[in-house]
C-alpha positions as CSV (number, residue, x, y, z in Angstrom):
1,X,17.6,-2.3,49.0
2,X,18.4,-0.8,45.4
3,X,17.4,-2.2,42.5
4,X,20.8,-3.0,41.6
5,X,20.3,-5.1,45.0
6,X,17.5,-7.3,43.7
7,X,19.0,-9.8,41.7
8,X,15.5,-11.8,39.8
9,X,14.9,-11.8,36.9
10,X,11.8,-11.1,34.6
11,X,13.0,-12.8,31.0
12,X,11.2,-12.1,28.1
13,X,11.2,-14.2,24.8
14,X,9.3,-12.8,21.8
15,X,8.7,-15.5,18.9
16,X,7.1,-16.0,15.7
17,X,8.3,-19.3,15.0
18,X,7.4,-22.1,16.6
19,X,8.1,-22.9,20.4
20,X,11.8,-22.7,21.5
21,X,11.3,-25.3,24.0
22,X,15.1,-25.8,24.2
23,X,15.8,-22.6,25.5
24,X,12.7,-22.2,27.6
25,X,13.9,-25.3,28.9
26,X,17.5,-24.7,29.7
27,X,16.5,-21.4,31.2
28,X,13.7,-22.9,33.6
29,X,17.1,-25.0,34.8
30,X,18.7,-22.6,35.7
31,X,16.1,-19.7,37.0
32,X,15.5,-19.1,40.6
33,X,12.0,-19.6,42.5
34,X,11.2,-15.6,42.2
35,X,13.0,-15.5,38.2
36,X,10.3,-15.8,35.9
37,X,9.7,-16.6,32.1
38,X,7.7,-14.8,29.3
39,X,7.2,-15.9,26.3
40,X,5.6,-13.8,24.2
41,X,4.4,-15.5,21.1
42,X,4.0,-13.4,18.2
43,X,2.1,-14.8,15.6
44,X,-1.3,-13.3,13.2
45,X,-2.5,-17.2,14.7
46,X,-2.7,-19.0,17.7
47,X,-3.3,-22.1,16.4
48,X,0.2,-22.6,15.2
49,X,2.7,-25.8,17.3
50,X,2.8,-25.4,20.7
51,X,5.1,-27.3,23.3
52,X,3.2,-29.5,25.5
53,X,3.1,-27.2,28.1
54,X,1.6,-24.4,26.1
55,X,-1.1,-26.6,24.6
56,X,-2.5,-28.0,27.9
57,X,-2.4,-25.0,29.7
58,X,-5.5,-22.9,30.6
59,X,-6.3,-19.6,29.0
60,X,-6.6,-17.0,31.2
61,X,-7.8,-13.7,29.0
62,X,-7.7,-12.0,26.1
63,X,-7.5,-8.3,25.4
64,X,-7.5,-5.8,22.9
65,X,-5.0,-2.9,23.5
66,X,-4.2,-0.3,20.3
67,X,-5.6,-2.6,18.0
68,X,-3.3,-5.7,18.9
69,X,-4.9,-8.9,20.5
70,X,-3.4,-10.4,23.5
71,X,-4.0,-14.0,24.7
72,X,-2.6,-14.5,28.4
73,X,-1.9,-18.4,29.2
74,X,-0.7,-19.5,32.4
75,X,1.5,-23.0,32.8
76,X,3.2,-22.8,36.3
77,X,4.4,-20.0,38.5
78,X,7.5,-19.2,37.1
79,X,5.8,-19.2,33.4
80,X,3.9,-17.4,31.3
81,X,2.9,-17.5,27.7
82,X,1.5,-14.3,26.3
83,X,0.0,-14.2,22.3
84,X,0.0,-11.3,20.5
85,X,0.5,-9.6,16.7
86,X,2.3,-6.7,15.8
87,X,6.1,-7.6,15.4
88,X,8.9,-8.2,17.6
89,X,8.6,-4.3,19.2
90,X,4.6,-5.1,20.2
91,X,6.3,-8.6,21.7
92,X,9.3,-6.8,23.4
93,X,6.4,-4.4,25.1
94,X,4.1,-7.0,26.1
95,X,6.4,-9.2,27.5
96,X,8.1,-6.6,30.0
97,X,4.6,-4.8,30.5
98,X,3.3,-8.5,32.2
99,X,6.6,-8.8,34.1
100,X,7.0,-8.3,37.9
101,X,10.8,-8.3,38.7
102,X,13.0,-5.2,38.8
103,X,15.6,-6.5,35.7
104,X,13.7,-7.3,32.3
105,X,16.2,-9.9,30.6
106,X,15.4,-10.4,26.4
107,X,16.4,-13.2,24.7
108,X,16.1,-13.4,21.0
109,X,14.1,-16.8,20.8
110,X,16.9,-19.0,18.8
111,X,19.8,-18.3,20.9
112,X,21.6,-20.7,22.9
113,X,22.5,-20.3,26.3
114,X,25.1,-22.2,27.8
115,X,24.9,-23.5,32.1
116,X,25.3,-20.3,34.6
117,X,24.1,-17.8,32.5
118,X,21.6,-16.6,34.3
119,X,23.8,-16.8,37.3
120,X,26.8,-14.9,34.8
121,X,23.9,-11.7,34.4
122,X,23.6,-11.5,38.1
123,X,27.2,-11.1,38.0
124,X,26.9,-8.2,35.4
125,X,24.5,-6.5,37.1
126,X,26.8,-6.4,40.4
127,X,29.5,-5.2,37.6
128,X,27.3,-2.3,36.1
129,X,24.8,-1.1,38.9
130,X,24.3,2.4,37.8
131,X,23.6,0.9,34.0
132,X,20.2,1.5,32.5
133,X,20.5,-1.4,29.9
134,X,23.4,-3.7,29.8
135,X,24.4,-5.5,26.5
136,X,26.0,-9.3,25.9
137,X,27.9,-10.8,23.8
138,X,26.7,-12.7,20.7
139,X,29.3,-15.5,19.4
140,X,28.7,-17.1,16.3
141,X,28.7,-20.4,16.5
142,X,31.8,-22.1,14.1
143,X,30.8,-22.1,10.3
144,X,29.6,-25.2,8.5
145,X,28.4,-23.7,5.6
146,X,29.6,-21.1,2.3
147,X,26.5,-19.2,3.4
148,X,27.3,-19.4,7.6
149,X,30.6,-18.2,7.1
150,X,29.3,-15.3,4.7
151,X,27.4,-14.8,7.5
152,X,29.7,-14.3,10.0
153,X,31.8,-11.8,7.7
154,X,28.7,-9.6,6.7
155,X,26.0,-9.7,9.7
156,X,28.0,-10.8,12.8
157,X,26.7,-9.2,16.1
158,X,29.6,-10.2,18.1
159,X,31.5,-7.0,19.6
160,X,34.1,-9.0,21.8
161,X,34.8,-9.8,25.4
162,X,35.4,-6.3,26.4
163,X,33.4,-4.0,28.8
164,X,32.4,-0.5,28.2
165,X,30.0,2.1,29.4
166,X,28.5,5.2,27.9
167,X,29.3,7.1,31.4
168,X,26.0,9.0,31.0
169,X,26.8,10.4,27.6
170,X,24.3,9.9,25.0
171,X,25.7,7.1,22.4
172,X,25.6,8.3,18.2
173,X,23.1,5.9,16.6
174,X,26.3,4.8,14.9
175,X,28.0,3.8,17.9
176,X,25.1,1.6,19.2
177,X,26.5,-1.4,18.2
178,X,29.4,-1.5,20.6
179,X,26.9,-2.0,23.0
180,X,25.1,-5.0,22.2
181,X,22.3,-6.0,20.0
182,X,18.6,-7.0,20.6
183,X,19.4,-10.7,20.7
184,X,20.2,-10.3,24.8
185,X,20.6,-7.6,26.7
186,X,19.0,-6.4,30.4
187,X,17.5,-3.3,31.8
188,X,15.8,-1.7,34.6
189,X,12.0,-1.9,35.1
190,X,12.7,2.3,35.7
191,X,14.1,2.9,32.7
192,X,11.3,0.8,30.5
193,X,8.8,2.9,32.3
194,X,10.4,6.0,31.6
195,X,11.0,5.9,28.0
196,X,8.4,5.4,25.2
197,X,10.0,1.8,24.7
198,X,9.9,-0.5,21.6
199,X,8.7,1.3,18.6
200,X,6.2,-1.1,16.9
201,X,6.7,0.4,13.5
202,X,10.4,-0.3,14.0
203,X,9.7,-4.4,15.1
204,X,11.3,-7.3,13.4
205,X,8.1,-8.5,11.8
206,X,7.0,-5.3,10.2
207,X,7.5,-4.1,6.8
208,X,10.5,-2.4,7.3
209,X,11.1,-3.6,11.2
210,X,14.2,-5.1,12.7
211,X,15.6,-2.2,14.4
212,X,13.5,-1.4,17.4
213,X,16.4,-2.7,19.6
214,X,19.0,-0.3,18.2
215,X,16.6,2.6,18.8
216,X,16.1,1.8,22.1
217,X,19.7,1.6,23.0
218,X,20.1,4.5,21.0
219,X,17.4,6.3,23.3
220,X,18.5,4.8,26.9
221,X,21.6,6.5,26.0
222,X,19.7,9.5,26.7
223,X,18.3,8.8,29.8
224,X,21.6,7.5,31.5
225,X,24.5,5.4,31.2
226,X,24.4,2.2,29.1
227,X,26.9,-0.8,28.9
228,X,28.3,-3.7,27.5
229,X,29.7,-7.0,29.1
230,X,31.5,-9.5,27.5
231,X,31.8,-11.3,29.8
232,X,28.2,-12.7,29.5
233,X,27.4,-14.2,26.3
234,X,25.2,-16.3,24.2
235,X,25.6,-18.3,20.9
236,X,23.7,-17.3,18.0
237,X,23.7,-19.0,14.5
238,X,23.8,-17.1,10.8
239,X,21.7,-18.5,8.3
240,X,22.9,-22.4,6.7
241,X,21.5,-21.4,3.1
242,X,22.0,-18.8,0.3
243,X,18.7,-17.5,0.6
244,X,18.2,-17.3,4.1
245,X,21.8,-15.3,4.4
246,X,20.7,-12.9,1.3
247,X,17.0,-12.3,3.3
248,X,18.9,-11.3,6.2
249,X,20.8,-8.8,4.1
250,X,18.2,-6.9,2.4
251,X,16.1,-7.2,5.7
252,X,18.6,-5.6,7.8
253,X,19.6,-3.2,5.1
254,X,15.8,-2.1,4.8
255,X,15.5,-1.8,8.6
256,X,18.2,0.4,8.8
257,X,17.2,2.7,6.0
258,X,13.9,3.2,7.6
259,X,15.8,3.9,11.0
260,X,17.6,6.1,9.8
261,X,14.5,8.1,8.2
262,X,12.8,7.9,11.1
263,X,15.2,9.7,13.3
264,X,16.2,11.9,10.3
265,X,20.1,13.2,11.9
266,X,23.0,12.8,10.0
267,X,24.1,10.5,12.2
268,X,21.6,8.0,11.5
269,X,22.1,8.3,7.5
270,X,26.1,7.6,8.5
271,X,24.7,4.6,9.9
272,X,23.0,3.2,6.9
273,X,25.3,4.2,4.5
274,X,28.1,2.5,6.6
275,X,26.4,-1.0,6.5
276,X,26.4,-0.9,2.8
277,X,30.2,0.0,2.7
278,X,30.5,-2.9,5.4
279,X,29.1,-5.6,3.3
280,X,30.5,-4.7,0.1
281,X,34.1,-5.0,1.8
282,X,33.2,-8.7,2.0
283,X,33.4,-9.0,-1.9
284,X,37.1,-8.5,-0.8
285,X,37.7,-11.2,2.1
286,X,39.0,-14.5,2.5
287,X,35.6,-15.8,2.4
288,X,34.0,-14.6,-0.7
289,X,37.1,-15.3,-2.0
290,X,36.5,-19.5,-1.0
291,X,33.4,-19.1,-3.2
292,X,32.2,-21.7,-6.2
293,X,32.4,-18.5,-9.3
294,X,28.9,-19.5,-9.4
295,X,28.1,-18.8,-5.6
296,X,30.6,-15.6,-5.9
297,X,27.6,-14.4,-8.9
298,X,25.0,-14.9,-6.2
299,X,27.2,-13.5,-3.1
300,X,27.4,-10.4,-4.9
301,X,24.3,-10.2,-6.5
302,X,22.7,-10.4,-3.0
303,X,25.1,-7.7,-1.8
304,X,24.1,-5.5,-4.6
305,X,20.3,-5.7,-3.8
306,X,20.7,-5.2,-0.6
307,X,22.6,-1.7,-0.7
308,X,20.1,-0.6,-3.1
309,X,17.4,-1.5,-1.2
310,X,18.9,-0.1,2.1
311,X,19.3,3.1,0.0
312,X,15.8,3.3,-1.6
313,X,14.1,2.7,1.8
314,X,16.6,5.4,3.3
315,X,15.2,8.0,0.7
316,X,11.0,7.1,0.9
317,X,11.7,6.5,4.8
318,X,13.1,10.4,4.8
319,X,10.3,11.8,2.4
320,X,7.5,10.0,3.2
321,X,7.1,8.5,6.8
322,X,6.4,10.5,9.9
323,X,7.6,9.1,13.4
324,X,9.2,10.9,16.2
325,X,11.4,8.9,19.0
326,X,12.3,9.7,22.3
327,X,9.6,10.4,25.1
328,X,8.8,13.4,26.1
329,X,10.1,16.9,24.4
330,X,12.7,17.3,26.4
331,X,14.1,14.0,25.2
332,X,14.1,13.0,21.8
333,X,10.9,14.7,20.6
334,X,8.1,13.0,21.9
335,X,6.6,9.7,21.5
336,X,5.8,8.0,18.5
């Protein structure tokens, strides 16, 4: 029996907020007895509000590996809660490290999954056996604020209820996007084991993290085909207020400036450069447009400061950090 054969499921939730019972919840309804569910709680305490499971369950170890702090916790078989510090790449990396099934499943930790999605990514992976990694969709969930529908014009993740695959060809860093973003996607145990991973200096969490999961797609490309399904999908909300949408700007803008740095192509500066054209076209849409003058000011104030700072992290990212990607020399230049 193939891999593509064995159908359970290893699913892995980083989070540094608190406990997303709901999802672990709905997810434990709708696993199988041999799935199983990390959550990997990444947090610089572990004192923080746990669910009720979590806080009466046993510790079973702790360990120190490259200078990050693990806690293992153990609740019942088909869960495990693992503490660690580092950012969202550490958390990606521990959580599929501790896993035992042959398909790693990530969840970002405040997405909503609807019934029969777990049993919809069985279906995928039927759909895309010779796929490395396999990508979902992300709907946004329908506006109910200025800021939500901003949102949804300038960071929207949703690329459609198409399918595609790479065919073995590596992807442009560019072209990543059309297959799916960090907030769900699912690979092969091979593949994790084969490549360097999650780059930790990358991770959501880090100074200028929040890109780990595009590099990765970026560097599975490399290693064999990649696709998208969208026929699998989650729901995953923008930001309600004005300064939670602007954060998200300048944080992704930053991220994307230091990715592009790190991998130093041309390619990769297209990239950035083309996320600051993408926003500022939304000083021209329908929903800037719907905008108190007042809340227009701050729309494109927020815009403003976040291509500048996507540019300025691009240039001292180029001149002044050193980090390789890929795996070996053969690949992408050896590990980080």
């Amino acid at each position: 029996m193939g891999e593509s054969d064995d159908a359970d499921l290893s699913i892995v939730v980083p989070s540094a907020r608190d406990t997303p019972s709901r999802l672990l919840r709905t997810l434990l309804d709708q696993a199988g007895d041999a799935d199983e569910l990390i959550l990997v709680k990444d947090t610089f305490s572990h004192d923080g509000n746990w669910s009720v499971e979590e806080a009466s369950a046993e510790r079973e170890s702790s360990e120190e590996v490259d200078g990050n702090r693990t806690w293992t916790w153990k609740t019942d078989d088909r869960t495990r809660i693992e503490h660690t510090q580092g950012g969202a790449g550490v958390a990606r990396n521990t959580g599929w490290k501790t896993a035992t099934n042959n398909w790693i499943l990530f969840l970002d930790d405040d997405v909503v999954v609807t019934n029969g999605f777990l049993q919809a990514v069985r279906r995928s992976l039927s759909r895309n056996q010779d796929s490395l990694v396999i990508g979902f969709r992300i709907v946004s969930p329908q506006p109910k604020t200025d800021w939500e529908w901003m949102g949804r014009k300038t960071l929207t993740v949703d690329r459609g209820p198409e399918q595609r695959t790479s065919n073995g060809e590596p992807v442009r860093i560019q072209d990543t996007w059309l297959y799916g973003s960090g907030g769900t996607f699912v690979a092969k145990r091979s593949a994790l084991e084969q490549m360097n991973v999650f780059k930790r200096y990358l991770g959501a969490g880090r100074l200028f993290g929040g890109t780990e999961d595009t590099e990765f797609l970026w560097h599975a490309s490399h290693h064999g085909p990649i696709s998208y399904d969208g026929e699998v999908s989650v729901v995953h909300p923008h930001p309600e207020t004005r300064e939670g949408w602007a954060d998200k700007l300048v944080a992704y803008g930053r991220s994307l400036g230091f990715l592009a740095g790190a991998i130093e192509t041309e390619d990769s500066i297209k990239h950035a450069l083309g996320y600051c054209t993408f926003i500022r076209e939304s000083l021209d849409s329908t929903e800037f447009s719907k905008l108190s003058d007042k809340r227009q000011r701050f729309a494109k104030q927020s815009i403003d400061a976040a291509v500048t700072e996507t540019i300025r992290t691009l240039k001292f990212s180029w001149e002044s950090v050193s980090m390789t990607v890929g795996c070996t020399p053969t690949c992408l230049g050896g590990t980080e």
